[in-house]
N, CA, C and O of each residue as an XYZ file, in Angstrom:
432
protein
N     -57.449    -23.047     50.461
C     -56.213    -22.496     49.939
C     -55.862    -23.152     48.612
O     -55.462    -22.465     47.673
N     -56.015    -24.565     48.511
C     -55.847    -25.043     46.907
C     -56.594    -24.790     46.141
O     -56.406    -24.960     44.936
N     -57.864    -24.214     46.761
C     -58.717    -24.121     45.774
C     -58.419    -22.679     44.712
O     -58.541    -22.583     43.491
N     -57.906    -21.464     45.932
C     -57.827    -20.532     45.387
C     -56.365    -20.329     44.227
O     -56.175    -19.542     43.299
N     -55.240    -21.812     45.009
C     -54.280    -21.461     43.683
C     -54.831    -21.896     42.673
O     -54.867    -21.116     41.722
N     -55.398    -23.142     42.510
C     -56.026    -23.733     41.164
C     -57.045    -22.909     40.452
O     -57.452    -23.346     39.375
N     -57.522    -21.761     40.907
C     -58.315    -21.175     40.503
C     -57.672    -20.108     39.264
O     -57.872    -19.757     38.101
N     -56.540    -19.829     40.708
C     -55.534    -18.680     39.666
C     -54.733    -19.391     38.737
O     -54.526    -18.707     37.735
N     -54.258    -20.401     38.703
C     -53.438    -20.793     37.761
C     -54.350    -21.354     36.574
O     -53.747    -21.279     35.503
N     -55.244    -21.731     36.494
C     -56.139    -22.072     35.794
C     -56.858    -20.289     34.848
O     -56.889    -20.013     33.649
N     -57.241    -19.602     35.881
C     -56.986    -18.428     34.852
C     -56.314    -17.667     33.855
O     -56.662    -17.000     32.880
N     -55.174    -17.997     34.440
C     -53.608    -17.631     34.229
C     -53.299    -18.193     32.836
O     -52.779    -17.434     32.017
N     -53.586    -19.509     32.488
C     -53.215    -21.135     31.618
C     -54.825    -19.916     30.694
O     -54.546    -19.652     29.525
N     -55.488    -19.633     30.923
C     -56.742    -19.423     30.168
C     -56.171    -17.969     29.728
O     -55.772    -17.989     28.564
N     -56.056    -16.924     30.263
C     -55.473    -15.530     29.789
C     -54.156    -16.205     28.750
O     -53.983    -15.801     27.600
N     -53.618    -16.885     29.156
C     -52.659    -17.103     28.132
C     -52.578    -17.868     27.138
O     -51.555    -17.872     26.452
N     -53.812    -18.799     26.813
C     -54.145    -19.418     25.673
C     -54.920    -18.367     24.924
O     -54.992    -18.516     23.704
N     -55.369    -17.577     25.340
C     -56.100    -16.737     24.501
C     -55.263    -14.945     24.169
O     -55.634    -13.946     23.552
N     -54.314    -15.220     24.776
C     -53.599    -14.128     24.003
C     -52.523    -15.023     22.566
O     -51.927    -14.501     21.624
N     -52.592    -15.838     22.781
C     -51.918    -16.423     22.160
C     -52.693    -17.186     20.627
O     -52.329    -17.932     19.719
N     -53.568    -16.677     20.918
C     -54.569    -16.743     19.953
C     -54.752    -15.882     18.348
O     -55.387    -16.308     17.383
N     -54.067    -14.708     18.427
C     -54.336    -13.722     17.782
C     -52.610    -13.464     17.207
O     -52.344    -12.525     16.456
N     -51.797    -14.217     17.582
C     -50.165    -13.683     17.171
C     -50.280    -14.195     15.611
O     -49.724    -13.363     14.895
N     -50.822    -15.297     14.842
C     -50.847    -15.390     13.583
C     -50.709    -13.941     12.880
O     -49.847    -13.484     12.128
N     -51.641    -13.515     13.303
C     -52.187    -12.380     11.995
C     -51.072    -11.087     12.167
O     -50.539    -10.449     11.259
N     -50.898    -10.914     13.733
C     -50.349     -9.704     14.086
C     -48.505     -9.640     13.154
O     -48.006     -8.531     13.344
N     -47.978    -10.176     12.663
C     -46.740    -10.300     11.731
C     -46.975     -9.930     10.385
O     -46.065     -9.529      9.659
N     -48.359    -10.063      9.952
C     -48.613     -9.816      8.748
C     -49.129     -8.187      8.693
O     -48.897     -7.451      7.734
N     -49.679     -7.887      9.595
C     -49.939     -6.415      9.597
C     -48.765     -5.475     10.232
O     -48.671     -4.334      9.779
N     -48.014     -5.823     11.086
C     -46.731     -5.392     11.320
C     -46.143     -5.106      9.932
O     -45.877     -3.951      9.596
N     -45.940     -6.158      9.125
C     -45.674     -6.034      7.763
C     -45.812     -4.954      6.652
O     -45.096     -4.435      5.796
N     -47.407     -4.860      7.207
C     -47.942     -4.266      6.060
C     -47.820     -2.143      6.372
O     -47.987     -1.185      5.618
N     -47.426     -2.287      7.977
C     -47.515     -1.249      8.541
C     -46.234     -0.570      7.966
O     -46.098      0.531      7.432
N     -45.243     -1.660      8.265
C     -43.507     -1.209      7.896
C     -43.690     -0.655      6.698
O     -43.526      0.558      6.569
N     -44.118     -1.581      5.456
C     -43.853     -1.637      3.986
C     -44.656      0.077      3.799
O     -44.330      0.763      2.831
N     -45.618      0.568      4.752
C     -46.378      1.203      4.574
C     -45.802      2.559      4.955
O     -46.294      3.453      4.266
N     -45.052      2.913      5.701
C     -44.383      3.881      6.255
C     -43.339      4.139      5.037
O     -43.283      5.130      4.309
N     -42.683      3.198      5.019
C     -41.679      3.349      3.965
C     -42.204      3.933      2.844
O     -41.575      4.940      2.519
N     -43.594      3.529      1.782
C     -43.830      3.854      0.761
C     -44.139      5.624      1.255
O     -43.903      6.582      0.518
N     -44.568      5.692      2.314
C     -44.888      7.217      2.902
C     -43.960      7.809      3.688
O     -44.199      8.608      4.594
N     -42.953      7.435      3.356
C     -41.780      8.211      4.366
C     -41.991     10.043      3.619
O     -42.106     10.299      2.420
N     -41.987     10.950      4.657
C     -41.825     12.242      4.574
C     -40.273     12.795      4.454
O     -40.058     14.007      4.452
N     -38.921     11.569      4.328
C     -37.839     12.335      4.015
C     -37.698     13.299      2.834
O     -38.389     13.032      1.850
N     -36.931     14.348      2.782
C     -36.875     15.196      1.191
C     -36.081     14.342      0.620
O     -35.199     13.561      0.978
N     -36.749     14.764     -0.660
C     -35.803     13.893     -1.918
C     -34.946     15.153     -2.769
O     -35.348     16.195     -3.288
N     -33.678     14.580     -2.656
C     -32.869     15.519     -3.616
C     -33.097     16.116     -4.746
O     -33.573     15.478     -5.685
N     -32.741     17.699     -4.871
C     -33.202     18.457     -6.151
C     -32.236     18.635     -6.665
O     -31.660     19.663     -6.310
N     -31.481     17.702     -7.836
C     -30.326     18.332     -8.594
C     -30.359     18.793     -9.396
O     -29.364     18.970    -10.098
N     -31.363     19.153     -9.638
C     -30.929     20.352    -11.180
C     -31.397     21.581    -10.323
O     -31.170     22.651    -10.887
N     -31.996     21.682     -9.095
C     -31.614     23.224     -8.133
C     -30.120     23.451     -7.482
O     -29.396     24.432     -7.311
N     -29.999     21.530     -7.106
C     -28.303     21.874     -6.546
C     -27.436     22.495     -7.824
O     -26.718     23.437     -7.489
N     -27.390     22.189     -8.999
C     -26.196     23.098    -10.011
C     -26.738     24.245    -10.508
O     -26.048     25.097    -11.068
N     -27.924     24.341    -10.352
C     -28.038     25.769    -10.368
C     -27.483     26.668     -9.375
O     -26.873     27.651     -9.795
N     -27.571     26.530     -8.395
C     -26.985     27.146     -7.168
C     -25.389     27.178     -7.306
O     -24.672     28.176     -7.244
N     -24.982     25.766     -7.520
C     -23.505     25.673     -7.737
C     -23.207     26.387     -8.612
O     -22.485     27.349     -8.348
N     -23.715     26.136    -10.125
C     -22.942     27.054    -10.668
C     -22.612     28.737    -10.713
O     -21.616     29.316    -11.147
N     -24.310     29.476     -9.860
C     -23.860     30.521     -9.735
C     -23.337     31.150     -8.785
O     -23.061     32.347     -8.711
N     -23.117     29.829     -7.603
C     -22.110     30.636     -6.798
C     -20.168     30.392     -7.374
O     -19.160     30.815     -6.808
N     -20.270     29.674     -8.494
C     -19.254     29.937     -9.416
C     -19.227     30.846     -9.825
O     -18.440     31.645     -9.318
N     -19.854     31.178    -10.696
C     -19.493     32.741    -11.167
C     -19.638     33.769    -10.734
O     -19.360     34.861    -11.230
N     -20.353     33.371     -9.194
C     -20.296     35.026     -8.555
C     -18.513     34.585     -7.823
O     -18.178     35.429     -6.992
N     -17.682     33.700     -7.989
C     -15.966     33.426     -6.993
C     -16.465     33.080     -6.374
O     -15.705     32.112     -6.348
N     -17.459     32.740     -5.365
C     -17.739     32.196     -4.297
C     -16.950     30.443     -4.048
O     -17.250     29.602     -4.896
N     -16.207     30.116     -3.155
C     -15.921     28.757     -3.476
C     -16.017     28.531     -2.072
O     -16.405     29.475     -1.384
N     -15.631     27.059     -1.328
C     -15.656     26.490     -0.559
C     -17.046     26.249      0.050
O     -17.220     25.829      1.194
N     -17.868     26.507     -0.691
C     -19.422     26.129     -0.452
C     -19.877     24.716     -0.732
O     -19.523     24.271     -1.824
N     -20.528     23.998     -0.026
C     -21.112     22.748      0.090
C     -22.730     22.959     -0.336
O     -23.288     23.725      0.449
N     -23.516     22.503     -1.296
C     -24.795     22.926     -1.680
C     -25.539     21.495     -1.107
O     -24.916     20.434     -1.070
N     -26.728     21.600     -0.740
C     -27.823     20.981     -0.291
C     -28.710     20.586     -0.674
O     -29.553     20.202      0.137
N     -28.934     20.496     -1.891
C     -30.623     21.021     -2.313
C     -31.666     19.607     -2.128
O     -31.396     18.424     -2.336
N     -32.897     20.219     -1.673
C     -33.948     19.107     -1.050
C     -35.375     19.813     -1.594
O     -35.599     21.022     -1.531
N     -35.944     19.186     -1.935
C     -37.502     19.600     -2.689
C     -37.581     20.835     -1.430
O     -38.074     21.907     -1.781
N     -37.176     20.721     -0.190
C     -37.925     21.979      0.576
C     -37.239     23.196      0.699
O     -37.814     24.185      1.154
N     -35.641     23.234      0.208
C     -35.200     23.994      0.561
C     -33.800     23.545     -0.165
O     -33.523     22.459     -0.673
N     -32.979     24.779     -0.044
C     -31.307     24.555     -0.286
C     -30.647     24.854      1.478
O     -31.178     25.480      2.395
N     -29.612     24.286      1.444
C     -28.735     24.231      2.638
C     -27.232     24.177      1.997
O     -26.528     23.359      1.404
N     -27.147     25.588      2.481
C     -25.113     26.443      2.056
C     -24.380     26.024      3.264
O     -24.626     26.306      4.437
N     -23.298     25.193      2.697
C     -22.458     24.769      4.108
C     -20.955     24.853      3.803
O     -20.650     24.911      2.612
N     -20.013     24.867      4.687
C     -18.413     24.993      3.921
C     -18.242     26.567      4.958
O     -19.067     26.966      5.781
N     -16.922     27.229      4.588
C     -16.278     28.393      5.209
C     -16.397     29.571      4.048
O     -16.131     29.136      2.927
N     -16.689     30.749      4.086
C     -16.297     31.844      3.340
C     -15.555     33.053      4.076
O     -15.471     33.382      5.259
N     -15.028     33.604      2.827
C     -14.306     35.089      3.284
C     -15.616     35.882      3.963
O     -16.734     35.876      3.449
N     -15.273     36.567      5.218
C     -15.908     37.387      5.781
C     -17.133     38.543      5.193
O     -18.065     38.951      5.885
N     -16.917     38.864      4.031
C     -17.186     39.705      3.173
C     -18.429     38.790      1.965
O     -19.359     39.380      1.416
N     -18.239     37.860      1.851
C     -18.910     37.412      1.010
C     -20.236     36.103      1.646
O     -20.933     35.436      0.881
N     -20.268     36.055      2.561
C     -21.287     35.375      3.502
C     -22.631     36.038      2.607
O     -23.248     35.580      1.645
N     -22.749     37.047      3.214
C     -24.251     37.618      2.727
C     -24.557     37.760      0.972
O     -25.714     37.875      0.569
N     -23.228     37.731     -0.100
C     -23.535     37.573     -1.341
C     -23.862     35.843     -1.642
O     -24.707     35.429     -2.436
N     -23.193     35.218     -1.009
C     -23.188     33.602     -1.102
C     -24.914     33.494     -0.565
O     -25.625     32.733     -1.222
N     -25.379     34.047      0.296
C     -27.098     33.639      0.272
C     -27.737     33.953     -0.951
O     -28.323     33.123     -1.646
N     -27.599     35.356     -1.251
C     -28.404     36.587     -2.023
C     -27.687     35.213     -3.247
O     -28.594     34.387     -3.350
N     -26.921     34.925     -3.795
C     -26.742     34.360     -4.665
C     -27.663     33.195     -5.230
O     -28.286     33.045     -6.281
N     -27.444     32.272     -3.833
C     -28.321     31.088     -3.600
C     -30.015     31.535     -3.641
O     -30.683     30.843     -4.410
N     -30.499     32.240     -3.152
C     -31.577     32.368     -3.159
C     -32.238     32.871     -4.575
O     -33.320     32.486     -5.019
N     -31.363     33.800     -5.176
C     -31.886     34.196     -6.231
C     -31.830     33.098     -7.700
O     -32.773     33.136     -8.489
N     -30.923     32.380     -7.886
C     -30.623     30.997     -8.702
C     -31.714     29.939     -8.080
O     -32.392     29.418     -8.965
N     -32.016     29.529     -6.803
C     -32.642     28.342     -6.219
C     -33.845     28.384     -6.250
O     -34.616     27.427     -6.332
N     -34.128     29.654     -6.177
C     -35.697     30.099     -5.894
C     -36.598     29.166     -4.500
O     -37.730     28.730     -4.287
N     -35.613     29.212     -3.989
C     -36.388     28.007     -2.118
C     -35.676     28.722     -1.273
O     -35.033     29.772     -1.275
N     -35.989     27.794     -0.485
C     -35.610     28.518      1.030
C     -34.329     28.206      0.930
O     -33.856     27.274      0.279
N     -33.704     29.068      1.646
C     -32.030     28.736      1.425
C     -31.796     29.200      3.285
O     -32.019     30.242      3.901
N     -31.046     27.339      3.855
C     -30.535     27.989      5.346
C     -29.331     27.797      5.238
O     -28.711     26.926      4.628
N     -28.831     29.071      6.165
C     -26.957     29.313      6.041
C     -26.732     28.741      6.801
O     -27.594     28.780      7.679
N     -25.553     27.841      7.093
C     -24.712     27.033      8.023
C     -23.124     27.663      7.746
O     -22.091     27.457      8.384
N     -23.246     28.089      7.137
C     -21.361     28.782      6.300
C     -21.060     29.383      7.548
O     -21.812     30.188      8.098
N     -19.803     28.946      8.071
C     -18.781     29.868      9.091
C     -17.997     30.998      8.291
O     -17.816     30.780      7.093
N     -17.657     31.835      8.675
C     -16.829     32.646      7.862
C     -15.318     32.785      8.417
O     -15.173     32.794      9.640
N     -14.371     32.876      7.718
C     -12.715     32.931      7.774
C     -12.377     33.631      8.708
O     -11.182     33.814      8.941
């Protein structure tokens, strides 16, 4: 019976000197993994000279209470409109933005 605890604890003392072996390096590639994601993050990056394009021509079509979006992949219309003008506020956006344009606008 002592033989078999000393056997296991002695394995045990050995599995765990040797995992403990390899934690140096593993912080530095953790590192390099983080720094690495980040330089490759897939978030969109803001398009402002599509966002005032959009803005301004949903200015001059009256359109107001619109919130503009614009992201290298797309524009995103957000805010409340008059009932009536929902579907010119896209046709607007889309034709100035030239991207995908998704509606979120509630209407009055």
């Amino acid at each position: 019976m002592k033989i078999k605890v000393l056997a296991v604890l002695s394995l045990a003392a050995f599995l765990f000197l040797v995992g403990c072996k390899g934690a140096a390096n593993t912080n530095v590639a953790v590192g390099n993994a983080n720094s690495n994601m980040m330089a490759n993050s897939t978030a969109p990056m803001a398009d402002s000279a599509t966002k005032a394009a959009v803005e301004s021509a949903l200015t001059k079509a009256g359109i107001t209470g619109v919130t503009v979006d614009a992201t290298t992949t797309g524009v995103t219309l957000r805010g409340t409109v008059a009932k009536d003008k929902m579907a010119e506020a896209v046709r607007v956006a889309q034709e100035s933005g030239r991207k995908a344009v998704k509606n979120e606008l509630t209407e009055k």
